[in-house]
N, C-alpha and C positions, 0 to 999 in steps of 0.2 A: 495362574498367579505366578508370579517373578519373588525371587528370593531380594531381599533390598540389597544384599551384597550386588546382585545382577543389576541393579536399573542403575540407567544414568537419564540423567538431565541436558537438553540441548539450552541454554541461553543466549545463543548468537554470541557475535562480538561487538554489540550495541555497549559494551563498558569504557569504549577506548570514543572520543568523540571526532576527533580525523577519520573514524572508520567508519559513524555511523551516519555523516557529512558526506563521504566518498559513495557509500551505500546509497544514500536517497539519494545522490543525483544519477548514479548507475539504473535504481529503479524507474526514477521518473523521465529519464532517456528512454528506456528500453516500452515501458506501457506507452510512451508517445509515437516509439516506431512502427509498436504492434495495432494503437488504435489506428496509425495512418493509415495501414494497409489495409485495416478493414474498412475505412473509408473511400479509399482506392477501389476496393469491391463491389462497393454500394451494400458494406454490410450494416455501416452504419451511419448514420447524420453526420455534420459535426458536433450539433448542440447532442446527440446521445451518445457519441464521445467524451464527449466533454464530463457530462453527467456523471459516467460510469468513473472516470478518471477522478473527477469531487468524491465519489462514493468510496473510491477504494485509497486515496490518501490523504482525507480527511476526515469524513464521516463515518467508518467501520474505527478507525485508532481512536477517535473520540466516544462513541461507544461501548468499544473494549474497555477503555481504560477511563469509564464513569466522569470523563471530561465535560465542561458546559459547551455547550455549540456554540463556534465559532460565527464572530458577531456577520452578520450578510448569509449564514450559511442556514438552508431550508431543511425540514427533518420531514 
């Protein structure tokens, strides 16, 4: 156990929206560079690229955050 004086909190810097605009396109550059190579590989498809890519920036944040599914989008 941590004394509460000891603990902190991380909340990103998702409070400023220039940051958090600058941030998603930083992310969805970077998972596009990494799914290529693994496509490059033959680690993965395109279409299971693809997939994991829907999975990890839209469907886990709707999820987490009790949101309806996004209209066209499969659970």
């Amino acid at each position: 156990m941590l004394p509460t004086n000891r603990q902190i909190g991380f909340f990103s810097d998702a409070y400023c929206l220039e940051w958090m605009y600058a941030k998603s396109i930083l992310v969805r550059t970077e998972l596009a560079k990494a799914l290529a190579c693994r496509i490059e590989r033959g680690q993965y498809t395109l279409d299971g690229a693809g997939e994991i890519a829907r999975k990890l920036l839209r469907e886990t944040p709707e999820r987490l955050l009790g949101l309806p599914q996004s209209p066209g989008g499969r659970r």
